[in-house]
NUZA-574285 format. One record per residue (C-alpha): x, y, z; chain. Coordinates in nm, 3 decimals. Last residue first. Layout:
NUZA-574285
r u->X&v->Y&w->Z&chain->A
...
***
This chain:
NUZA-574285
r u->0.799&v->2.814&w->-2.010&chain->A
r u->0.538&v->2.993&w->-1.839&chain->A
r u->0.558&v->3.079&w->-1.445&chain->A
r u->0.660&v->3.453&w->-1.533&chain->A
r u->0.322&v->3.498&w->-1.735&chain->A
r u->0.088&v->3.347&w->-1.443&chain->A
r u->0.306&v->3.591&w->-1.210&chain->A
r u->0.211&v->3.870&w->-1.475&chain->A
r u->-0.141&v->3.750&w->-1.536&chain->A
r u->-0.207&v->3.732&w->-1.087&chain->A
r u->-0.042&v->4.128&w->-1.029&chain->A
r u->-0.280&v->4.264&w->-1.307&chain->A
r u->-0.497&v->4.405&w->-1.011&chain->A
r u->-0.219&v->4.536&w->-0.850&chain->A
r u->-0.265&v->4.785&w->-1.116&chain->A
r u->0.035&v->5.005&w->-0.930&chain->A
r u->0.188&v->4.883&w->-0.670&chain->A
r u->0.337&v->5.113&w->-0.397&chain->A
r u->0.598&v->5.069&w->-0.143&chain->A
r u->0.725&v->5.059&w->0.178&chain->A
r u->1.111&v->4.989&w->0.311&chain->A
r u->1.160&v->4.679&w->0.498&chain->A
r u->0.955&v->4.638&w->0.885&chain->A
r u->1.167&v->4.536&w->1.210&chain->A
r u->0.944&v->4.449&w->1.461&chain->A
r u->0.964&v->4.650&w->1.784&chain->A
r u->0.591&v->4.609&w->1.895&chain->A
r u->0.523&v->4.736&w->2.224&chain->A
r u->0.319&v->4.638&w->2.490&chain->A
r u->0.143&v->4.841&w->2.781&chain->A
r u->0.143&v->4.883&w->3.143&chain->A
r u->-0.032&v->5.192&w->3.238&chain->A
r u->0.073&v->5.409&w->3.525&chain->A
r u->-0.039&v->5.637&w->3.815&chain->A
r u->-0.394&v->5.447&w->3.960&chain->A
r u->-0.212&v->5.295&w->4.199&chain->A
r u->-0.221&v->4.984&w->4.175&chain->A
r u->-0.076&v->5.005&w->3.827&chain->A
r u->-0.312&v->4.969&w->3.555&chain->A
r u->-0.304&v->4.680&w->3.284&chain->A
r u->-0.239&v->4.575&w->2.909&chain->A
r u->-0.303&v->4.270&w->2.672&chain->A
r u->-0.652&v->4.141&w->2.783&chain->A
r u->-0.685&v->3.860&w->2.549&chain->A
r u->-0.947&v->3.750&w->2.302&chain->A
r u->-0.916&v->3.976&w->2.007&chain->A
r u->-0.539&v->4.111&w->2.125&chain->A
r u->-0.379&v->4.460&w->2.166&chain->A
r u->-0.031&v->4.595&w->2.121&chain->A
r u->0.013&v->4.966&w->2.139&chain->A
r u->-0.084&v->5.286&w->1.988&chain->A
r u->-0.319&v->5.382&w->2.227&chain->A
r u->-0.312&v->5.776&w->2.294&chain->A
r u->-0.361&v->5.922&w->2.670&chain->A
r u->-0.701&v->5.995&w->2.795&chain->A
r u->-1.037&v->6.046&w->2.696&chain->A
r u->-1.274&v->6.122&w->2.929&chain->A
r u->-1.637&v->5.955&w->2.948&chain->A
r u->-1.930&v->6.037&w->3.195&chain->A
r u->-2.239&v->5.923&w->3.432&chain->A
r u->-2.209&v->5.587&w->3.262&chain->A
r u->-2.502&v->5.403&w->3.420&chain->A
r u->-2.600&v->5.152&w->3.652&chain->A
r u->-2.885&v->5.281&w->3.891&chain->A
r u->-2.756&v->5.339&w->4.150&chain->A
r u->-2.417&v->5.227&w->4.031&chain->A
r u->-2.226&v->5.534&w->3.875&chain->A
r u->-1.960&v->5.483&w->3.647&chain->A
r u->-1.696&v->5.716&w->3.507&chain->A
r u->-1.618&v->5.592&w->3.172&chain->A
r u->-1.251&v->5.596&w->3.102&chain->A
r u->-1.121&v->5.606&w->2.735&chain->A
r u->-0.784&v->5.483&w->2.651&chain->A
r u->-0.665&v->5.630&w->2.266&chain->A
r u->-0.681&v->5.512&w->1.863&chain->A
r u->-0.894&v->5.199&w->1.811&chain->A
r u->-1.066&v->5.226&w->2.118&chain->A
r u->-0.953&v->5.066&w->2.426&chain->A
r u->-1.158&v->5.052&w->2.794&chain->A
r u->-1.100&v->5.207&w->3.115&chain->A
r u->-1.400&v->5.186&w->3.360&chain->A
r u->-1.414&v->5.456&w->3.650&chain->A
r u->-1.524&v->5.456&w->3.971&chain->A
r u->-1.373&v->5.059&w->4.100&chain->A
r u->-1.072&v->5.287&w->4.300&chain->A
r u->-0.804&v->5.090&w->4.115&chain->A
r u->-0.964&v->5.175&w->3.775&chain->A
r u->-1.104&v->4.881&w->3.637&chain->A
r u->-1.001&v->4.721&w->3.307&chain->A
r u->-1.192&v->4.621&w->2.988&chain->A
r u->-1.017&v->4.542&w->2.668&chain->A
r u->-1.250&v->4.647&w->2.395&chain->A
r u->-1.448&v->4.918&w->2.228&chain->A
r u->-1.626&v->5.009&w->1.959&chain->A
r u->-1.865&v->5.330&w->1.901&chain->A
r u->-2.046&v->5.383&w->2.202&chain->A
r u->-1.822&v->5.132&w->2.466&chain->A
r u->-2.010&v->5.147&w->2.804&chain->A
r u->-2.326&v->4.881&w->2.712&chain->A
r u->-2.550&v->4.794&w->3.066&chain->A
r u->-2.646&v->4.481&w->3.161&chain->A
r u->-2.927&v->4.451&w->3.440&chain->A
r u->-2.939&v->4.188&w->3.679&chain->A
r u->-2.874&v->3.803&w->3.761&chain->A
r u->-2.581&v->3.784&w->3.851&chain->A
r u->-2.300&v->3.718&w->4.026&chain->A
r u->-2.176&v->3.956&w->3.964&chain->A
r u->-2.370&v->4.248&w->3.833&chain->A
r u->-2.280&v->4.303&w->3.449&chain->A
r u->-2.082&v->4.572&w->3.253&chain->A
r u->-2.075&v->4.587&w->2.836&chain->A
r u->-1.773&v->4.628&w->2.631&chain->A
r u->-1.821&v->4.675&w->2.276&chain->A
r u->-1.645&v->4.433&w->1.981&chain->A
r u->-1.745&v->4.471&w->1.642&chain->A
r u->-2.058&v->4.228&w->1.448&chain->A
r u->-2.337&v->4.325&w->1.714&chain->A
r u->-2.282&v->4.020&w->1.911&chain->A
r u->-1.891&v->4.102&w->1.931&chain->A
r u->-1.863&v->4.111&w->2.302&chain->A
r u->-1.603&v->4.233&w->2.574&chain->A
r u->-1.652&v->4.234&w->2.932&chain->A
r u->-1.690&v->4.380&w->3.272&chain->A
r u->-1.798&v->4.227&w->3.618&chain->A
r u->-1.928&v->4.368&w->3.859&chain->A
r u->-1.960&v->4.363&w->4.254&chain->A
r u->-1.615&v->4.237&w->4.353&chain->A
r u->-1.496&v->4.523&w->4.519&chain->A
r u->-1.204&v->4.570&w->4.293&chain->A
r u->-1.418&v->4.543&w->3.944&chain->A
r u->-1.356&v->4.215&w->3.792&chain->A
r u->-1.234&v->4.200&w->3.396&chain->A
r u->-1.345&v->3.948&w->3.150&chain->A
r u->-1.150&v->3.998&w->2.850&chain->A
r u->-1.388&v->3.751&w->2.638&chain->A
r u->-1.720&v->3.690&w->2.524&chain->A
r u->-1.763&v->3.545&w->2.101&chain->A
r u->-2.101&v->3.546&w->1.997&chain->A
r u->-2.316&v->3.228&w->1.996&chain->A
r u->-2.389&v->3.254&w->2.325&chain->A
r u->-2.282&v->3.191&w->2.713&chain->A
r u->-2.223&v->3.476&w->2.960&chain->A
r u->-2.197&v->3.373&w->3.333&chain->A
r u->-2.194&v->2.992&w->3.223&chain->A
r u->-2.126&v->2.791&w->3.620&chain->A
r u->-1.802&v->2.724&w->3.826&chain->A
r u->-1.806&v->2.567&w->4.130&chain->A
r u->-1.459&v->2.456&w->4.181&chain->A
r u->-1.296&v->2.723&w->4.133&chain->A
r u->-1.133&v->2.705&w->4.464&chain->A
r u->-1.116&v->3.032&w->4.695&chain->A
r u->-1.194&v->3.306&w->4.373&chain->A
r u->-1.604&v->3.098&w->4.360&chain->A
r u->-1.657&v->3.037&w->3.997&chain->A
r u->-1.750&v->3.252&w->3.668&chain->A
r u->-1.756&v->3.149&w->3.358&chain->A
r u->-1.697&v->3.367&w->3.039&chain->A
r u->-1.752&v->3.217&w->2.674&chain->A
r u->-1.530&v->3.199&w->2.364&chain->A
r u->-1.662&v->3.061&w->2.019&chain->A
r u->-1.472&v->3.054&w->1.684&chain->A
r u->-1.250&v->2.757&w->1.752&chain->A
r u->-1.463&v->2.633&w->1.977&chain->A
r u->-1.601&v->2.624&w->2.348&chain->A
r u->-1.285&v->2.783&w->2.436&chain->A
r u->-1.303&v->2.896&w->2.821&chain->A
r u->-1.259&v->3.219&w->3.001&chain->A
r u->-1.279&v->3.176&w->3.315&chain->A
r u->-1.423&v->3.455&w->3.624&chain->A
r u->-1.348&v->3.499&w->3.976&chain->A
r u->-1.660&v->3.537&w->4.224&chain->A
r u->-1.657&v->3.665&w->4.599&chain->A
r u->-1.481&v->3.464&w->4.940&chain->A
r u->-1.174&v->3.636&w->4.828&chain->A
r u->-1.200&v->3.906&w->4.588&chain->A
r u->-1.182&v->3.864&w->4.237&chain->A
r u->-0.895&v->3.673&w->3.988&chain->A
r u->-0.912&v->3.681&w->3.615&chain->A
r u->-0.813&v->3.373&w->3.420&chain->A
r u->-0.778&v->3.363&w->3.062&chain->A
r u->-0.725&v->3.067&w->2.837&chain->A
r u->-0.938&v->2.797&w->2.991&chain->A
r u->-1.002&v->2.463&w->2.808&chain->A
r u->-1.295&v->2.277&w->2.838&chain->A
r u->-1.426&v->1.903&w->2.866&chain->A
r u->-1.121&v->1.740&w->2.996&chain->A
r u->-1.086&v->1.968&w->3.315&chain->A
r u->-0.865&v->1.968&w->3.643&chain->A
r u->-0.872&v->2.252&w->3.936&chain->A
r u->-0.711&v->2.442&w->4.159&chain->A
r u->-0.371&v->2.206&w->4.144&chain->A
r u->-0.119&v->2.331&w->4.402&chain->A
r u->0.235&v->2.354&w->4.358&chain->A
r u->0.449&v->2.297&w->4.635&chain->A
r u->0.639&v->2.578&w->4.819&chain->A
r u->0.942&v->2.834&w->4.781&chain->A
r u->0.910&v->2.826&w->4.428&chain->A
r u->0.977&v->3.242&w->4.396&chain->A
r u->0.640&v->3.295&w->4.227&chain->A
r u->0.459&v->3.036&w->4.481&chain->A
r u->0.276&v->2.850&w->4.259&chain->A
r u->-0.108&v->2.786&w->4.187&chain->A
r u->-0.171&v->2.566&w->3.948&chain->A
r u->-0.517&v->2.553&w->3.698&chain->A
r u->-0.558&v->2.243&w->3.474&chain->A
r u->-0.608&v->2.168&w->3.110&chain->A
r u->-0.715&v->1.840&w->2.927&chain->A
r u->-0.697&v->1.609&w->2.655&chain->A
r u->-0.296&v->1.565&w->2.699&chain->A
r u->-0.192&v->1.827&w->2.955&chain->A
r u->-0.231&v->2.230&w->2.913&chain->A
r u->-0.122&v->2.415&w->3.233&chain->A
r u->-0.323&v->2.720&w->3.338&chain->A
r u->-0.194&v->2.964&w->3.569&chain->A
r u->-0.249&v->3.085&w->3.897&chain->A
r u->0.019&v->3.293&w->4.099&chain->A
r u->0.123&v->3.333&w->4.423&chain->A
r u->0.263&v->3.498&w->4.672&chain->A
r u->0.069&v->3.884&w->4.600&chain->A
r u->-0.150&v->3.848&w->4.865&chain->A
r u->-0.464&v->3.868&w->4.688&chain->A
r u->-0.320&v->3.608&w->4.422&chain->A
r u->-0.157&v->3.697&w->4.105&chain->A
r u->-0.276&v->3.586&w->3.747&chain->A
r u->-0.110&v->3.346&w->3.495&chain->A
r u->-0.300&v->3.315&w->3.176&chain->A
r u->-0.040&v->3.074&w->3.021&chain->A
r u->0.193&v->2.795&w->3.148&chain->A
r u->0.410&v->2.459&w->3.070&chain->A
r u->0.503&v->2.608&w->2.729&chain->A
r u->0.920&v->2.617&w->2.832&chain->A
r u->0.892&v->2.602&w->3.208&chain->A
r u->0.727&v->2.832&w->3.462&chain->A
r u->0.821&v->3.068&w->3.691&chain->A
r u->1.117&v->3.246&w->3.543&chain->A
r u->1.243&v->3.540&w->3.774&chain->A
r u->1.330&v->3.825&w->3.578&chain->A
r u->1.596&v->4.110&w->3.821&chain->A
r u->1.487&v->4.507&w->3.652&chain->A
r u->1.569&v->4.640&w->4.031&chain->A
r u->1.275&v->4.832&w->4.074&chain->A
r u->0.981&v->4.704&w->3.869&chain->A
r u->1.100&v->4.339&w->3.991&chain->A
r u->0.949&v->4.057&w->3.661&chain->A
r u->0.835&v->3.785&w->3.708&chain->A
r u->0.812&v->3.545&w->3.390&chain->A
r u->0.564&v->3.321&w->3.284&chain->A
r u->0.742&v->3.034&w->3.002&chain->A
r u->0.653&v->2.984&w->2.607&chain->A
r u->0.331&v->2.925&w->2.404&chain->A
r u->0.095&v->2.775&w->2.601&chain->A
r u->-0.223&v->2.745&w->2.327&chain->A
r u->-0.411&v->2.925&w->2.082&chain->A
r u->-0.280&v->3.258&w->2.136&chain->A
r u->-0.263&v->3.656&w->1.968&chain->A
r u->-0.059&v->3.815&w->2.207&chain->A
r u->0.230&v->3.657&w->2.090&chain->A
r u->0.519&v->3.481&w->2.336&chain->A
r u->0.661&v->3.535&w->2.680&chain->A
r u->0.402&v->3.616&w->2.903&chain->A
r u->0.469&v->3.873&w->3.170&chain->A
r u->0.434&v->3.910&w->3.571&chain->A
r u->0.497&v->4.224&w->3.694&chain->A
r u->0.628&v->4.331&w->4.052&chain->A
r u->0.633&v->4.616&w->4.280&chain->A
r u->0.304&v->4.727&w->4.214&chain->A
r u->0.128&v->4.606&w->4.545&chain->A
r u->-0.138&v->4.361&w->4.334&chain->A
r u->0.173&v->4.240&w->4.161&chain->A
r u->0.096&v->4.416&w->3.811&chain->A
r u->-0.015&v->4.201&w->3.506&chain->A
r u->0.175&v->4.198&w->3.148&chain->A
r u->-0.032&v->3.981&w->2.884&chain->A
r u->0.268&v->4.007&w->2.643&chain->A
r u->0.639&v->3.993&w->2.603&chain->A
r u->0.809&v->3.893&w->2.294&chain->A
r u->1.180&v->3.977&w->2.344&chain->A
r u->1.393&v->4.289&w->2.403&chain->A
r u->1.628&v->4.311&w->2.656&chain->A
r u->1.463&v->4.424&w->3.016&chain->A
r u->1.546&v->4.809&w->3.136&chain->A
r u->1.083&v->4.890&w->3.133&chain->A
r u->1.011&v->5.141&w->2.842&chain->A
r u->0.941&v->5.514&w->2.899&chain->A
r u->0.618&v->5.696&w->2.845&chain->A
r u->0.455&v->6.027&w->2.884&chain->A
r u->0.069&v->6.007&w->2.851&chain->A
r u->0.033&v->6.361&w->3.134&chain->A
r u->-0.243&v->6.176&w->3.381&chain->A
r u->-0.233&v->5.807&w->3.305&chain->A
r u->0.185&v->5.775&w->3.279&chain->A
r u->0.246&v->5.522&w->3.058&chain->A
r u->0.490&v->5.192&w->3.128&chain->A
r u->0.609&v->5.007&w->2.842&chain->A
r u->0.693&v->4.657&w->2.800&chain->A
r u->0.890&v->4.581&w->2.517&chain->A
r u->0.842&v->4.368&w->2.189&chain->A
r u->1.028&v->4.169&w->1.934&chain->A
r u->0.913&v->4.021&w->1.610&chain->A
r u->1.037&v->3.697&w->1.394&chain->A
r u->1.225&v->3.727&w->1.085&chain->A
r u->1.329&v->4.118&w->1.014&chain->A
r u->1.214&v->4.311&w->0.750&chain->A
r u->0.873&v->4.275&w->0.679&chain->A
r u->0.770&v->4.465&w->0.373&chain->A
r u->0.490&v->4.739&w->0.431&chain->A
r u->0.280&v->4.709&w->0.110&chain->A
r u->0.049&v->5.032&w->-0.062&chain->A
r u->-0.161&v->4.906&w->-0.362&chain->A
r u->-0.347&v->5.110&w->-0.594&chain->A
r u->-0.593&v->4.967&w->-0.841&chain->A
r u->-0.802&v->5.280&w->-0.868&chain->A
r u->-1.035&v->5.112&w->-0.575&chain->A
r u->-0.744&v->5.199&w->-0.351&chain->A
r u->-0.599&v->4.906&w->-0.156&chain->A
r u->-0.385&v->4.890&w->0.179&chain->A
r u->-0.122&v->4.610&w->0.330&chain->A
r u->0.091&v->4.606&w->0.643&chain->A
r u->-0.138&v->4.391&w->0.829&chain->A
r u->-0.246&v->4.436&w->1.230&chain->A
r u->-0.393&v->4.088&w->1.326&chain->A
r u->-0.331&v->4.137&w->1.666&chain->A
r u->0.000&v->4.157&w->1.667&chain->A
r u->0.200&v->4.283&w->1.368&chain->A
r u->0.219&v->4.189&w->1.019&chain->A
r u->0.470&v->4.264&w->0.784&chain->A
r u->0.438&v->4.144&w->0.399&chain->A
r u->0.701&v->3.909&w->0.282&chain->A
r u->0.540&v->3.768&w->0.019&chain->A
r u->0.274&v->3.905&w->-0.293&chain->A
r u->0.002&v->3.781&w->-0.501&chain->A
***
């Protein structure tokens, strides 16, 4: 019917129908989409974007101190290493590259802030590596696997649980969990025919939060760690993207429009209440957590879109849109 329309990440589509045969189209301007990374202020939802050129970030993750970010560069929206980890310094604006070309995704930090996990995709198989983010040691391989491939990693506590994300197929994602010192021992934590993803550890360890589309939209749920034990849904009315607050009280999860927190109370679990905060309009992902919270509580890390987009416009009787190409086509 038509080309060139925009689309955007996350499967966002610059295309909408009337039932009066009414088309509205968003043309896509530009060849290839840019982002920044943009840094929200939780309690007032003021923003300002990082000094870095524009690119296609995603999957930005705080040093566990704050003064450092580590970034994807590619699309949100993944099926395999797509281009290198980056480190970013909050204060100075320096990039440090950490991995090569597609050699890395799902990088996460260490306790101490040294390191950083990743997973590296080989011929049949992927692996985990932990490396220094300034290269000032060897690499170390976590682990190696040919049955499954990870594409999120989220780190817990020392000596507690971290959880996986693996692909069991193109249309099914599970969480794992394994011990944080060598993920060695890693078991199903939630296993099923629906899609789990964007695990996310609370800060003592304790609970785990995730995302699930069992009941045909995505709603975050929260779990004891590691298990078994009650499981308790957060999100009312959709929701996705789980992340603790620093302090482990509060839940912050994405609706379609703004941040929500859920203020949690453990004994028993429950949602004792829910505050909306600042407006979402940013990038988000199906499988991927695509945003974080500095360590302190102050900030959101978010990404945004700067794809160029042509001028919009309306079809009338789109319907009639297939005769008149069919009538262009004939000799």
């Amino acid at each position: 019917l038509l080309e060139g329309v925009w689309t955007g990440g996350g499967g966002a589509l610059g295309l909408d129908v009337a039932r009066n045969g009414t088309m509205a189209v968003q043309g896509a301007a530009g060849s290839s989409s840019v982002s920044q990374l943009v840094m929200v202020t939780a309690a007032t939802g003021e923003s300002s974007a990082l000094a870095l050129e524009p690119a296609l970030w995603a999957i930005p993750r705080f040093l566990p101190d704050g003064r450092q970010i580590l970034v994807e560069q590619g699309s949100p929206v993944r099926s395999g290493p797509q281009g290198p980890l980056i480190v970013i310094d909050r204060t100075t604006g320096a990039t440090q590259q950490l991995t090569e070309g597609t050699e890395g995704l799902a990088g996460a930090w260490t306790a101490d802030g040294r390191r950083v996990r990743f997973v590296r995709f080989g011929q049949g198989y992927s692996e985990i590596v932990e490396r220094a983010w300034d290269r000032s040691a060897p690499d170390r391989i976590v682990r190696t696997d040919s049955a499954n491939f990870f594409f999120e990693l989220e780190r817990g506590p020392a000596g507690g649980w971290s959880a996986l994300r693996f692909q069991a197929s193109s249309t099914n994602r599970d969480i794992y969990i394994a011990r944080t010192d060598d993920l060695s021992d890693f078991r199903p934590f939630v296993a099923s025919e629906a899609n789990e993803v964007q695990a996310a550890l609370s800060p003592d360890g304790r609970w785990i939060a995730y995302t699930s589309d069992e009941k045909g939209r995505d709603e975050v749920y929260v779990q004891p760690l590691p298990g078994p034990g009650p499981r308790l849904p957060v999100s009312i009315s959709g929701g996705s993207e789980p992340l603790w607050s620093p302090d482990g009280r509060a839940l912050y999860f994405r609706t379609t429009t703004h941040i929500v927190s859920a203020k949690m109370s453990f004994s028993p679990l429950s949602v004792a209440a829910y505050d909306t905060l600042v407006s979402d309009p940013f990038v988000r992902s199906l499988s991927t957590r695509t945003w974080d919270v500095s360590p302190d509580g102050k900030y959101f890390l978010f990404v945004r879109t700067l794809s160029q987009r042509g001028a919009p416009e309306v079809i009338m009787n789109w319907t009639a849109l297939p005769a008149m190409r069919a009538l262009t086509a004939t000799p």
